[in-house]
Each structure stands twice: as C-alpha cells, then as structure tokens.
C-alpha positions as CSV (number, residue, x, y, z in Angstrom):
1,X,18.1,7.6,-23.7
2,X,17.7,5.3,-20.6
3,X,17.8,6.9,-17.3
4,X,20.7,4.9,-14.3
5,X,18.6,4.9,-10.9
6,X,20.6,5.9,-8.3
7,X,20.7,3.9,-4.8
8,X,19.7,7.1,-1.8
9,X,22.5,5.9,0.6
10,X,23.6,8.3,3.8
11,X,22.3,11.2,2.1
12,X,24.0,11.0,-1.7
13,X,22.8,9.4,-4.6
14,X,25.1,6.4,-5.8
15,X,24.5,4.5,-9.2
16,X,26.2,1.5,-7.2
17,X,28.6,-1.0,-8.2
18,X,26.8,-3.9,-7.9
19,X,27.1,-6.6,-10.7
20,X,23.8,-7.4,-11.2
21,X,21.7,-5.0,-13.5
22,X,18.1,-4.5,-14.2
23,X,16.4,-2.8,-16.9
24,X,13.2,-0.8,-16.4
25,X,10.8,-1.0,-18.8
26,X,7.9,1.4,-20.6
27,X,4.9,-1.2,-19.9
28,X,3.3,0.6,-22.9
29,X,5.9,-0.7,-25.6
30,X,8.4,-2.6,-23.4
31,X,11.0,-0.3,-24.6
32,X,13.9,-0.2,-21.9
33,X,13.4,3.6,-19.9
34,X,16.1,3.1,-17.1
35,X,18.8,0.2,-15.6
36,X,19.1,0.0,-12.0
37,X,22.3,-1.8,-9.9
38,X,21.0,-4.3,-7.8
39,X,22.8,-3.2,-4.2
40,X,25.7,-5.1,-3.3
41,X,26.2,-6.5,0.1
42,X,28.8,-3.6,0.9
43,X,26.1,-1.1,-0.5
44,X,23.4,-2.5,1.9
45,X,26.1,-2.7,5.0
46,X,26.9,0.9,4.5
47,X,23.0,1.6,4.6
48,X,22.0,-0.2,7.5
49,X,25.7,1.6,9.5
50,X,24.5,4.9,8.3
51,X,20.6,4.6,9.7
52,X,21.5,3.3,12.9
53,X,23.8,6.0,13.1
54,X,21.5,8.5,12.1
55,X,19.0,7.3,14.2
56,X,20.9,7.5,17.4
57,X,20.6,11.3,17.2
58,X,17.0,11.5,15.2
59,X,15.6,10.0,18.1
60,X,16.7,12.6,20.2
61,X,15.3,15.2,17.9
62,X,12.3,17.3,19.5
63,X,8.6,16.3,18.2
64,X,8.3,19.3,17.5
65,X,10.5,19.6,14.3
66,X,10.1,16.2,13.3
67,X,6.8,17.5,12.4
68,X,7.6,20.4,10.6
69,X,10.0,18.6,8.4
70,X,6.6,16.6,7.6
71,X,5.4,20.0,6.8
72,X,7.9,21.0,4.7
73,X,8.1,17.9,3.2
74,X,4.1,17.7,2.2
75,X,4.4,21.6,0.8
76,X,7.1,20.2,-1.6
77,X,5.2,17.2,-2.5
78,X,2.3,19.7,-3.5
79,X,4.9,21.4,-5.5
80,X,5.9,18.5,-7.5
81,X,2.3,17.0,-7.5
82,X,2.3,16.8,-11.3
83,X,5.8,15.9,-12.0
84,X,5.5,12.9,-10.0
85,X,2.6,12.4,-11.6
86,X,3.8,12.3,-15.0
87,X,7.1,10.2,-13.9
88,X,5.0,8.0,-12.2
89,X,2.1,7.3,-15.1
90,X,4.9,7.2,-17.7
91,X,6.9,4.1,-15.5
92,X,3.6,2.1,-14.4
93,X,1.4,3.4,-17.6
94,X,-1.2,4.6,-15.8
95,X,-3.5,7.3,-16.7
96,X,-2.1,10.7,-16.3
97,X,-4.9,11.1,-13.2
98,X,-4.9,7.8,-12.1
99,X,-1.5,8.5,-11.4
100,X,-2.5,12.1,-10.0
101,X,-4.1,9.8,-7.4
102,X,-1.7,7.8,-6.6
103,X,0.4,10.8,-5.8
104,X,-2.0,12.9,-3.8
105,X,-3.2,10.0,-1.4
106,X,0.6,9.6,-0.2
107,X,0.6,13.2,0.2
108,X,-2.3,13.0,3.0
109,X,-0.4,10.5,4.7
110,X,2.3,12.8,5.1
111,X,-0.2,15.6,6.3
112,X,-0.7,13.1,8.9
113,X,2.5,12.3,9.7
114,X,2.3,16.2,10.6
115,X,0.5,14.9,13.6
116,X,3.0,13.1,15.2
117,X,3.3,14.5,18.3
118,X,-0.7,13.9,19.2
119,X,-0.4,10.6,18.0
120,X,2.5,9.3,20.4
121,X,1.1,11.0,23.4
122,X,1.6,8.4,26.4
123,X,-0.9,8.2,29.4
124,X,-0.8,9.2,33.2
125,X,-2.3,8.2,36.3
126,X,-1.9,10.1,39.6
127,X,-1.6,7.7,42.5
128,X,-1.9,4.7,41.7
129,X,-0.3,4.1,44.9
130,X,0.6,6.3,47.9
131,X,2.9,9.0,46.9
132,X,3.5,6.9,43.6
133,X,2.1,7.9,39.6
134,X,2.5,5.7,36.7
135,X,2.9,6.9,33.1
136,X,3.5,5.7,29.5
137,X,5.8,7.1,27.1
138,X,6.3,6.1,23.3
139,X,9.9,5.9,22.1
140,X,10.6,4.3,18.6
141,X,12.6,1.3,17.6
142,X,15.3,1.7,15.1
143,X,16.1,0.9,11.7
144,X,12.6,0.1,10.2
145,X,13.1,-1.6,6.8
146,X,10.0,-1.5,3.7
147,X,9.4,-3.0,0.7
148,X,6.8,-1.8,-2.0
149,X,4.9,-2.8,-4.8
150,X,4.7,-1.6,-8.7
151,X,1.1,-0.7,-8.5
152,X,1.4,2.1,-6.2
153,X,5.2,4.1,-7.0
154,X,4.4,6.9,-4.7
155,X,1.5,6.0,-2.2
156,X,3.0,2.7,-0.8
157,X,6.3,4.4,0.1
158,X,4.7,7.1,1.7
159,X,2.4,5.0,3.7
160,X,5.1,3.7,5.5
161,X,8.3,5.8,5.5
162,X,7.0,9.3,6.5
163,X,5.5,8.1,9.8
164,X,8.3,5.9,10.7
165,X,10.3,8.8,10.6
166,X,8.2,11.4,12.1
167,X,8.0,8.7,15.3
168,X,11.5,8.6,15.6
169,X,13.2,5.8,13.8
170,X,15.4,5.6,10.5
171,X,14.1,3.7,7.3
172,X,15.3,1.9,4.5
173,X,13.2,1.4,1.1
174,X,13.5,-1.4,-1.2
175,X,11.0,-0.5,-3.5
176,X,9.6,-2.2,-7.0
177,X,12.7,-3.1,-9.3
178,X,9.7,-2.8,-12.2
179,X,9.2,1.1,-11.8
180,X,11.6,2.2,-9.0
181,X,12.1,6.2,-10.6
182,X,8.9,7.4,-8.8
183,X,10.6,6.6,-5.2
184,X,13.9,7.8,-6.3
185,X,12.3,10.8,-6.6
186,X,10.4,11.0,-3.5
187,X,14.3,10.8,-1.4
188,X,15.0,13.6,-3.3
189,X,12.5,15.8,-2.3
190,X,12.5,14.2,1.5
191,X,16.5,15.6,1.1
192,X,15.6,18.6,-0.3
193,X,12.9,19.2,2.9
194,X,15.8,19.1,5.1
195,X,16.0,15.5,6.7
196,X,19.5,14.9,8.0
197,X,21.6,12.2,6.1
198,X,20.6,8.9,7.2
199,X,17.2,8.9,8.2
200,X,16.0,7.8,4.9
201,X,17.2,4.9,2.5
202,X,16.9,4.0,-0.6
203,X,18.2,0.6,-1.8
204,X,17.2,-1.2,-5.2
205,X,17.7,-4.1,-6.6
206,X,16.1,-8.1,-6.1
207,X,15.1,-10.8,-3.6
208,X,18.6,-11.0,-2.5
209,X,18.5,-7.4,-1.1
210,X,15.1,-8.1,0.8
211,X,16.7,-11.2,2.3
212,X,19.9,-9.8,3.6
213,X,17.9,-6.6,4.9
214,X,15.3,-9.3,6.9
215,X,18.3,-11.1,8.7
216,X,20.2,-8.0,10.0
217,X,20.1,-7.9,13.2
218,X,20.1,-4.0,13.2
219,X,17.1,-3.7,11.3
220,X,14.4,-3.8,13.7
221,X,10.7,-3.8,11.6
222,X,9.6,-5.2,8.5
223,X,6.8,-3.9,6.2
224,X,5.8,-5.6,2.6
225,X,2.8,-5.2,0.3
226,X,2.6,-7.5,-2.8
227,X,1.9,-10.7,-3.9
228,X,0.6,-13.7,-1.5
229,X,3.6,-16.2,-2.1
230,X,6.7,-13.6,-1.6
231,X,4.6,-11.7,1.3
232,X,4.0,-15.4,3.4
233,X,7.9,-15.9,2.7
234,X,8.7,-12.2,3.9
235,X,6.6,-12.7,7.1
236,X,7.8,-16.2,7.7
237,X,11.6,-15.0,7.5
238,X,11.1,-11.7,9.8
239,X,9.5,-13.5,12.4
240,X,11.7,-16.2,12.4
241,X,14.1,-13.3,13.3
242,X,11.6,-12.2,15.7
243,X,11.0,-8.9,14.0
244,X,7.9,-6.8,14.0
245,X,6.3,-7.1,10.7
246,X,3.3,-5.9,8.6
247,X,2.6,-7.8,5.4
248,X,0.0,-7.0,3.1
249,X,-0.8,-9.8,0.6
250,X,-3.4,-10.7,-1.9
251,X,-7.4,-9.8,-2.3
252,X,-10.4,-10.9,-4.0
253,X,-12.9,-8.6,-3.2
254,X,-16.4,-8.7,-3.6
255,X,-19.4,-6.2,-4.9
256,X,-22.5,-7.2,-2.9
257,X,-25.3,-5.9,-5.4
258,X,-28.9,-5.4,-3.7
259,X,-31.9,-5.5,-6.2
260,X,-33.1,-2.0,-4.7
261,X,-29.7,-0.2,-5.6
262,X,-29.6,2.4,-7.6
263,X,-28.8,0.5,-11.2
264,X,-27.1,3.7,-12.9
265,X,-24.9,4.1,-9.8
266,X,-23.7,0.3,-9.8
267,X,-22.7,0.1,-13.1
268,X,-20.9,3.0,-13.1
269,X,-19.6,2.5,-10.1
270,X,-18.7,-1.3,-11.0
271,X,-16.7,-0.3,-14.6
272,X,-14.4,2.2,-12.6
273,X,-13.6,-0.4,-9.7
274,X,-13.3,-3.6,-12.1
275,X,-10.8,-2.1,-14.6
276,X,-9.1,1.2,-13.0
277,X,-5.4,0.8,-12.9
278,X,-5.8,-2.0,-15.2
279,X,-7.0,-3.6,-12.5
280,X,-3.6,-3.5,-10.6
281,X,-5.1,-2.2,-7.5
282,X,-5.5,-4.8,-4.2
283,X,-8.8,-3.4,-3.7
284,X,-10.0,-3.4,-7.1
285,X,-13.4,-4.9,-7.5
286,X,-12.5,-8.7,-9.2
287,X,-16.3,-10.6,-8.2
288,X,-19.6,-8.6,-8.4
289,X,-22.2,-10.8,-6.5
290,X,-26.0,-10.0,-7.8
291,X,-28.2,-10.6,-5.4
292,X,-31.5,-12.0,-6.7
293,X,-33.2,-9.6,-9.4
294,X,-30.7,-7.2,-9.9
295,X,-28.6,-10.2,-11.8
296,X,-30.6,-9.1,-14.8
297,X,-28.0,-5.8,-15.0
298,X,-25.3,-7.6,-16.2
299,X,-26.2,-7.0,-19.8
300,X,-26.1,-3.4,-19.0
301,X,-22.9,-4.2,-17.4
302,X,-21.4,-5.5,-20.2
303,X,-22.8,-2.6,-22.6
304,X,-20.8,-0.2,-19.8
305,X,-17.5,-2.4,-19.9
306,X,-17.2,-2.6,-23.7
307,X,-17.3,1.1,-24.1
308,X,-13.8,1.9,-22.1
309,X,-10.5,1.1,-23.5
310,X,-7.2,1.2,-22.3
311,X,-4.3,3.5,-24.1
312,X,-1.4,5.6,-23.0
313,X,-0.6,7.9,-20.2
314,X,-1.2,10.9,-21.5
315,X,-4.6,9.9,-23.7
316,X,-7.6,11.8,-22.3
317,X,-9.9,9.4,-23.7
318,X,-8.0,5.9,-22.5
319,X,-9.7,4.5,-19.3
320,X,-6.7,2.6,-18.0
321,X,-3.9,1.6,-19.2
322,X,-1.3,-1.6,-20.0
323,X,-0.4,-4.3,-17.4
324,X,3.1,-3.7,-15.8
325,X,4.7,-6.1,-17.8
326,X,4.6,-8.9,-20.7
327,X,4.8,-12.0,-17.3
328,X,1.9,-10.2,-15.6
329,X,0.2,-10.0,-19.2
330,X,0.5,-13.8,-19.7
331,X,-0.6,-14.6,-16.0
332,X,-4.2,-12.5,-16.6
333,X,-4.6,-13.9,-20.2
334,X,-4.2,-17.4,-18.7
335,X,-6.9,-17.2,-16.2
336,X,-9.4,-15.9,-19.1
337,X,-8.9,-19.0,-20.5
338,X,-9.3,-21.3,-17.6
339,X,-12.5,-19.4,-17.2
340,X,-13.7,-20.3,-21.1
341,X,-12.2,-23.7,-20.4
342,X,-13.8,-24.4,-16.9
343,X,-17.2,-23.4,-18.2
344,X,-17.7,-19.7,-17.1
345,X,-19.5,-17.7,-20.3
346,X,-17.2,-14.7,-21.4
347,X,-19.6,-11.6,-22.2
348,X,-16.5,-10.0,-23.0
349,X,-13.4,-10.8,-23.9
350,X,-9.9,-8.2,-23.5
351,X,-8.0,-10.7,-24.5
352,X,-7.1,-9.2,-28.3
353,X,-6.7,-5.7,-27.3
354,X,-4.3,-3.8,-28.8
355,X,-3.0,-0.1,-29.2
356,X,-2.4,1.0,-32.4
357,X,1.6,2.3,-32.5
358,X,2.1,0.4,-29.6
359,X,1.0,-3.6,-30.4
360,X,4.1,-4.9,-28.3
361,X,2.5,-3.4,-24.9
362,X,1.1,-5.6,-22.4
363,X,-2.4,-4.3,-23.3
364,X,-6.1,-6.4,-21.8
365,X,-8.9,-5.1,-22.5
366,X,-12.3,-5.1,-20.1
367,X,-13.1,-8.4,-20.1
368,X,-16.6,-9.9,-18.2
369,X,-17.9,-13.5,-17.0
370,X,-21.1,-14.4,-15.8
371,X,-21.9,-18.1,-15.0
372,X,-18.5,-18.3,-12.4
373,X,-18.8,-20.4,-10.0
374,X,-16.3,-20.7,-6.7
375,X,-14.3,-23.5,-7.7
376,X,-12.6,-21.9,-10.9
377,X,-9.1,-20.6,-10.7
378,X,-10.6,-17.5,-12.4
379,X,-12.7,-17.3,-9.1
380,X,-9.6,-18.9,-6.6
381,X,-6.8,-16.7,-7.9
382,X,-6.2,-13.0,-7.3
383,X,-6.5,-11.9,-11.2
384,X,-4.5,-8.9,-11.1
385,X,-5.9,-7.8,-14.4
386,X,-9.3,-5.7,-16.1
387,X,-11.5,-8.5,-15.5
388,X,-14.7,-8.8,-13.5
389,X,-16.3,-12.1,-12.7
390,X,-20.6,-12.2,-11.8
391,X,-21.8,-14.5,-9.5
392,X,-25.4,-14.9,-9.1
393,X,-27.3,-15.3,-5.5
394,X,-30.9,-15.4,-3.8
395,X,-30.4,-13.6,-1.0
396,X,-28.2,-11.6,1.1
397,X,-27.2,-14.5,3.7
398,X,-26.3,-16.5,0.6
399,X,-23.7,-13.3,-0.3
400,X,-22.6,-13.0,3.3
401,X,-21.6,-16.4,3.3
402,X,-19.9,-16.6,0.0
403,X,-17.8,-13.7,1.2
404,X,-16.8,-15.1,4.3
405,X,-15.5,-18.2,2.7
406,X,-13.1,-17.0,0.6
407,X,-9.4,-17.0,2.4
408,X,-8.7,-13.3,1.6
409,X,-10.7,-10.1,3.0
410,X,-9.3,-6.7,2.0
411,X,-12.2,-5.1,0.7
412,X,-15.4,-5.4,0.3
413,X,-19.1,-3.6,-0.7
414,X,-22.4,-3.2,-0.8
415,X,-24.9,-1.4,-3.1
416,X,-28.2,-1.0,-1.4
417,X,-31.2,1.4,-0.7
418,X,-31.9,-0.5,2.5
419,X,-30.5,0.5,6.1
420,X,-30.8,-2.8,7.5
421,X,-29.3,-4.9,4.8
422,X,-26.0,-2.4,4.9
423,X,-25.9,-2.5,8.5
424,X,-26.3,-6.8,8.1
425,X,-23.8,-6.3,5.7
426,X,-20.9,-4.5,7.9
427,X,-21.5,-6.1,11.1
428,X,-21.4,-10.0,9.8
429,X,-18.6,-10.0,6.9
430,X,-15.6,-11.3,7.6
431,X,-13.6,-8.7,5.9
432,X,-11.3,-5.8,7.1
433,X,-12.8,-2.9,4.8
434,X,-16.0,-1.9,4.3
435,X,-17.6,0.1,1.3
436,X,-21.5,1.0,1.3
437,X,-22.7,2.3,-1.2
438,X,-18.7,3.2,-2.4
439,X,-17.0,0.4,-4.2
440,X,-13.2,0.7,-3.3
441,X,-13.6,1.6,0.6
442,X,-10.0,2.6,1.4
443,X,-9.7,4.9,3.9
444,X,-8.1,8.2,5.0
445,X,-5.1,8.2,6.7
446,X,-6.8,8.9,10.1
447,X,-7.7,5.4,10.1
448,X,-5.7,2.6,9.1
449,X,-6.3,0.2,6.0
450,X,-6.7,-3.4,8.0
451,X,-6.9,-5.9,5.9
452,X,-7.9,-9.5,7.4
453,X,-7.7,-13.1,6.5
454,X,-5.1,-14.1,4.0
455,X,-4.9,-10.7,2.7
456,X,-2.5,-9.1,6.0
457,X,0.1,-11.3,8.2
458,X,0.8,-9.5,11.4
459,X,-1.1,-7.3,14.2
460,X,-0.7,-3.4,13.6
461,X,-1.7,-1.8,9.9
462,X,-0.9,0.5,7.4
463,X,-0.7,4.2,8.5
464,X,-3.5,5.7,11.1
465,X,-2.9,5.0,15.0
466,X,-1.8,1.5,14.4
467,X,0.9,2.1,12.3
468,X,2.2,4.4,15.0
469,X,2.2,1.6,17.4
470,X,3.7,-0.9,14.6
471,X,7.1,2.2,14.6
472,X,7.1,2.3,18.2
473,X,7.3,0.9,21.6
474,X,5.3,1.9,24.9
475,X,7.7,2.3,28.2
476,X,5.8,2.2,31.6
477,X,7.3,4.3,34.4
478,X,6.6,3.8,37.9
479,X,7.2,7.1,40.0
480,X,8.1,7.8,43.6
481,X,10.0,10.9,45.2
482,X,10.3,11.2,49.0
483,X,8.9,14.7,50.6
484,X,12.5,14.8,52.7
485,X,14.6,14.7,49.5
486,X,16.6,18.3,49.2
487,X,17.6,20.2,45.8
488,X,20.8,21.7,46.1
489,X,22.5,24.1,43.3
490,X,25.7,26.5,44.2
491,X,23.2,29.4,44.2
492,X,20.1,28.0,46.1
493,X,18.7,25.2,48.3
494,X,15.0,24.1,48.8
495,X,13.6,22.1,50.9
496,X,10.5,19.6,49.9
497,X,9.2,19.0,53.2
C-alpha cells in the first residue's frame, strides 16, 4: 500500500491538488512506497501568506519561549528517535543505525537551538560620547525558505529550520522529492510541540517549486545543500534577487595518510568513511592520499574493503546499503568505468553487486583504485557512490599541494603520529574542515560546518553562531536622553535633574 505525502501548509496537512505527481521509491527494490503532489502555484501562495503572517506575531514572541518550544520539541524528537529512524532507513535504505545517526545529529542541533537567547545577545557601550551609549540588537528577517537533500532526511532539515525559528523568523521546507516521509514527519512533531500555525512549512514537489519560492519577494533567505550544478543555479537566482543565501555544493575530500600512523586505525577508519551511507555522504572520504611508505597498506586496504557488503535496512550484518536510486546507480557505475578505461587499476570492483531477493536495487559494492591520477573523471567528479580512489605521494608538501588544488574543500584529514606534520597539516590546507586523526571531521552544532572553495556559495554557514547571523540582522542604536526631561503619570511626577 503506497503512502500520499501530505504538503504542512498553515498548520494542516493537505495531500494538494497539484497536477503533477511523484512516486517515491524503496531504493532497495524500486518498488513505489509513497506519491507526493508537486505544490501548485496557489499551494505555494497560500504558504508564503500564511508565514509572513505568522511571522508578524512570532517575532514578537519572548526568547524566552521560543526556546522552550525548542525544548519540547528536542524531548519529542528523543521520543520518536527510533521511529524516525526506521522511516527514515526504510526511504533512503540506509542502515537501521546509520539512520539512527542521521536522526540524533539533527536532534543536537535543536538542543542548540535551545540556546537562542545567548546566541542573539547584542552588544553595549557606555559613552561613546557625552551623555550618549550605543548598542546592538538582533532581530530576524522574515520568511526564510530551505531546500534539502536525499542523503540526510532528518539532519539537513533540522540544521536549518529549528534555528531559523528559534531567532525569530518563519520557514518553509522544500525537501528531497526522492525520500520526503522523514520531514513530513518532523512538521508533525514540531506541531505536536506546540509551534503556532505558520511558523513552519512544508512544501513538496520539483524545480518549479524551488524557482517560484527564490523569486518571491516575501521570502527573504535562501538555504540549499546538494549537487554542484542545481546549488550554483540556486545561488545565482537568489542573489540575483538579492537574497541572503547559503549553498552547500559538492566535495571531494581527501585522507592524508602519514607512514607513522597507526595502520590498524587507518584502515579501519578508511572502510567506514569510503563506503558508509553508500557513500552518499558530502564528507565521505572519496581520495586516500598515501604518503610515502605507508602506500604499501593498500593491499590491506583492499583485504578490509572486500569484507563489507551492502544489504537492507534492517540486516545487522550489511555495512551500507543501496544508492538512492537506479539514475544515481548508473552515474557511479559510469565513473568505475572511466577509471578502468582511463588507466586507473581496480583492486576491487562493486560493480556486480547484488542482493539476493532484491536484484532490481540500486546495489554497488566497495569498490578500490590505486594508480589514479588527477586528471581522471574518477578523480575530477564528486563520485557519490562506495568507491575510494589511492593516490600515491613522497611527502607531505606534495599532499598539501594536491589538496589545495582541487576546486572543492569540504573535508579533509590526516592520520599521523607526528605533532608537527598535523599542525602543518591544519594550518596550510585550503579546506574548511579539518579531521586529525578522525576521518569525517564534521562538527557539533556549537560550531558551524564551513565548507570552502567550490563546495559553499555565500558568507554565513550551517548551524553554530554563523547561522544565527545568516537568520538575522544586527540593528545599531545610538542613545541620548536629556537630564531636564520629566516623567509624568496621573499618579506621580519625577524629576531627572
């Protein structure tokens, strides 16, 4: 029995009445799970009416209780932990705790969210001229408007829509057409917290609904994270509006590999970050850069690799599980090829895997090349898939520098026994997160995940202080009251001579 995903519009659930229908499908079988309604242009109207509305009076709302709905919110999210878990890994395929995960780091955002009211704190200065103070306040902005990615149902929306409302403004999600139950979900519990009709969104559907959310003029922010190509044509069309945005886009990120790390640790380390997810993860390790001596791990590598499998959801032993669908499938199996055909030597090869009841999934198995060189599309392109490509250097400069010269820098890391090479490491690559000695450095949500390069478009990032500054806006007043002005009420009158 397929499930009909319901549009979150001014508090009620709506299947929508718009002509244009998308199925959802299990990415373990391709069997059709759910049909969405893409929103029609009256859906989307009544949305964007309903948040500005609704934000008119959540602004006014006291700190205080924005908070606590964030605390009320997180306590149901622990509730629910392993439900959404199990909607979510049954929708994207992950592994049952992979998708625990994936869950449980958009619950510490919200925690965070908790601490709204320290984190728009303004400033204050006593006389900065006679008889004159200055001070800054925060206020928020509006209608902030988000689209999210298939890879991560439950932590992407929850990096952005649970501090954009704690600072004040009203949001709209447009999440992944591809697995869009998870966030549907998510509304309901924010309802079921107590936020007031309005302050949240939820509007599914295609490209068309992105573009007509960019270019109203009531919608003041824009935040994206997916691919390279739609994320440059998101941030080019928001701007061109002159809208705030945040876009997060593609990765290739690098393993630095020292020849005095600890080899047990690498390899274990390497398996986990190469093919976790199914390697659907912006920060998954894709390039593992040996540095001298230690290149002579990679047969122990491969030895590592070969003995992980993917499988289903709910099988203890599978270490990750199918792609999200047959297109993305087709898109990794192609750049294994190129990588046979450009002369890279496959050590293993995922390209036959299969699961047995389930052959029509969109199953890749680990799959390892050594002899890759940086002119490859297997190198150039984001892969997206299980597949880990070896480079081979002499020395840590040589690493540095290769790094540094690819366009993207979301993540990178080091393995190494030595304090100078790590500190080397960190203070000359040019990318935004570091990992040393940890191979998939994203951080808690007291920082902020910062991406560089041709991996983010924009100036404030993800969750932390700066996506408080990304929701809101900084007023400075300039104060002056005269000692011979008089207070009057009907009951009293003082004098401030």
């Amino acid at each position: 029995m397929t499930v009909q995903v319901h549009h979150f519009i001014n508090g009620e659930f709506v299947a929508g009445e718009g002509k244009t229908q998308i199925p959802v499908t299990n990415p373990a079988d391709n069997s059709v799970i759910a049909t969405l309604n893409v929103a029609n242009d009256a859906e989307i109207s009544q949305a964007i009416i309903s948040a500005q509305a609704a934000f008119c009076h959540w602004r006014t709302v006291p700190v205080s209780e924005r908070a606590r709905l964030m605390l009320r919110y997180q306590h149901l999210l622990k509730q629910h932990h392993d439900e959404l878990a199990t909607i979510l890994a049954q929708e994207t395929g992950k592994t049952f705790e992979d998708a625990r995960g994936d869950v449980w780091r958009g619950i510490e955002v919200v925690e965070h969210a908790a601490n709204i009211a320290s984190l728009m704190m303004g400033e204050t200065v006593e006389n900065v001229a006679s008889g004159i103070d200055s001070y800054s306040i925060v206020q928020p902005l509006g209608v902030c408007f988000g689209i999210t990615p298939f890879n991560f149902p439950a932590m992407i929306p929850l990096w952005m829509f649970p501090i954009a409302i704690a600072c004040g403004n009203s949001f709209i999600l447009k999440p992944s057409e591809q697995d869009p139950i998870t966030p549907t979900r998510l509304a309901e519990l924010f309802a079921e917290a107590g936020a007031p009709s309005g302050i949240l969104q939820v509007l599914h559907g295609d490209k068309s609904v992105v573009e007509r959310l960019i270019n109203d003029p009531q919608v003041k922010t824009v935040s994206f994270v997916g691919s390279v190509a739609v994320g440059q044509q998101v941030y080019r069309q928001a701007t061109e509006q002159l809208k705030r945005a945040q876009v997060f886009a593609g990765a290739k990120n690098h393993c630095v590999i020292m020849p005095d790390a600890n080899k047990t640790q690498v390899i274990n380390q390497l398996v986990g970050a190469a093919v976790g997810a199914a390697g659907q993860r912006c920060m998954a390790i894709s390039v593992a850069v040996f540095v001298g001596q230690s290149y002579s791990w990679v047969e122990e590598l491969r030895a590592a690799l070969s003995k992980v499998t993917p499988g289903l959801w709910n099988d203890s032993n599978a270490a990750f599980g199918p792609l999200i669908s047959p297109a993305a499938k087709v898109r990794v199996l192609r750049l294994i090829e190129s990588g046979k055909a450009e002369g890279a030597t496959c050590l293993l090869d995922g390209s036959a895997a299969v699961v047995t009841g389930y052959e029509q999934g969109n199953w890749v198995g680990p799959t390892l090349f050594t002899d890759v060189t940086t002119e490859m599309s297997l190198y150039r392109e984001e892969i997206f898939g299980p597949v880990l490509c070896c480079l081979h250097v002499d020395t840590l400069d040589e690493a540095i520098a290769l790094v540094n010269a690819n366009p993207y820098g979301n993540g990178t890391s080091i393995f190494t026994a030595s304090g100078a090479a790590a500190h080397q490491y960190q203070q000359q690559v040019e990318v935004g997160q570091v990992g040393i000695n940890v191979p998939i450095p994203v951080p808690l949500p007291f920082f902020s995940f910062t991406g560089w390069k041709g991996s983010f478009y924009g100036d404030q990032h993800a969750y932390g202080k700066q996506a408080v500054r990304f929701y809101t806006e900084t007023k400075t007043v300039t104060s002056r009251w005269f000692a011979d002005d008089v207070v009057s009420s009907p009951n009293m009158t003082i004098s401030l001579k």
